[in-house]
C-alpha positions in Angstrom: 31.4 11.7 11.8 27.8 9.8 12.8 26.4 7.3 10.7 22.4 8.9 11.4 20.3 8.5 8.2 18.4 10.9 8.5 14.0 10.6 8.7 12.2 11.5 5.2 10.5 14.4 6.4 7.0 13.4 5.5 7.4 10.5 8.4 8.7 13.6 10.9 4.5 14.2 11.1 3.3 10.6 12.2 6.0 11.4 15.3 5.1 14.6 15.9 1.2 13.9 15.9 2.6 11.0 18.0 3.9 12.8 20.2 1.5 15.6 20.2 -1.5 13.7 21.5 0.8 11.7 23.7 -0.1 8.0 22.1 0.7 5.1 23.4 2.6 3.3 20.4 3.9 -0.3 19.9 7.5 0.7 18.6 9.3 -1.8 16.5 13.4 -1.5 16.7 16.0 -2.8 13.8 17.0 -4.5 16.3 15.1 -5.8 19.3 11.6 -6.9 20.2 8.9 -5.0 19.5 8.0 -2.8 22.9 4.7 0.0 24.1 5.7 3.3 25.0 3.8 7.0 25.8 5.3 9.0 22.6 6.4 12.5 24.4 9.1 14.2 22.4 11.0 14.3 19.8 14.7 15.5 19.9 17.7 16.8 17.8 21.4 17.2 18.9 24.1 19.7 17.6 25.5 16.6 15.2 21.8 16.5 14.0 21.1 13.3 14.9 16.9 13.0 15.7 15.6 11.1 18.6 12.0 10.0 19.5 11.6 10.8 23.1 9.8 8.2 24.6 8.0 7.3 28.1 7.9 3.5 29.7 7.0 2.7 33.3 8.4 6.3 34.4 11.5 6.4 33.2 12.4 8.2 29.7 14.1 7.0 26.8 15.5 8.5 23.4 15.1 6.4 20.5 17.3 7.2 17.5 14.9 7.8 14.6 17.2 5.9 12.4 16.8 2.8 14.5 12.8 2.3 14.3 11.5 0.0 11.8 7.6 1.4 12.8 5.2 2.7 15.2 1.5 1.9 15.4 -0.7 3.8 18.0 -2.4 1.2 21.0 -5.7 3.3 21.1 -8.3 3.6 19.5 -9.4 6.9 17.7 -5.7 7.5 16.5 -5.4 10.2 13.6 -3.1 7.3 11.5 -2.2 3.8 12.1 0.8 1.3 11.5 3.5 3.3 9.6 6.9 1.9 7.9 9.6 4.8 9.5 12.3 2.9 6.5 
């Protein structure tokens, strides 16, 4: 059995219009230092575990959903700004 907590689904959106316009966001972890990445996906696996599929210097990376703390778009002209994913 996984220990994912699931996303509220109102916060699924912010990823998703994330993701859809491809933003550069400054991702803050539980655990780590804050980091910018190119939002590109979003993910779920057959244990239903949800994963924000992200893009730094060419290489890809899944972030569990339950592990970000927030995400705030880098550019200008984004459709939200800083949101709490807790």
């Amino acid at each position: 059995m996984s220990d994912y907590r699931p996303l509220a689904c109102d916060l699924h959106d912010y990823l998703e219009i994330a993701c859809l316009y491809r933003y550069w966001l400054r991702i803050e972890l539980h655990d780590g230092e804050p980091f910018e990445a190119e939002a590109v996906t979003t993910e779920t696996t057959a244990s239903k575990e949800e994963f924000l599929v992200v893009q730094v210097e060419g290489a890809s990376h899944r972030l569990r959903l339950d592990r970000l703390r927030a995400i705030t778009p880098c550019g200008t002209g984004a459709r939200f700004g800083r949101v709490e994913l807790e």
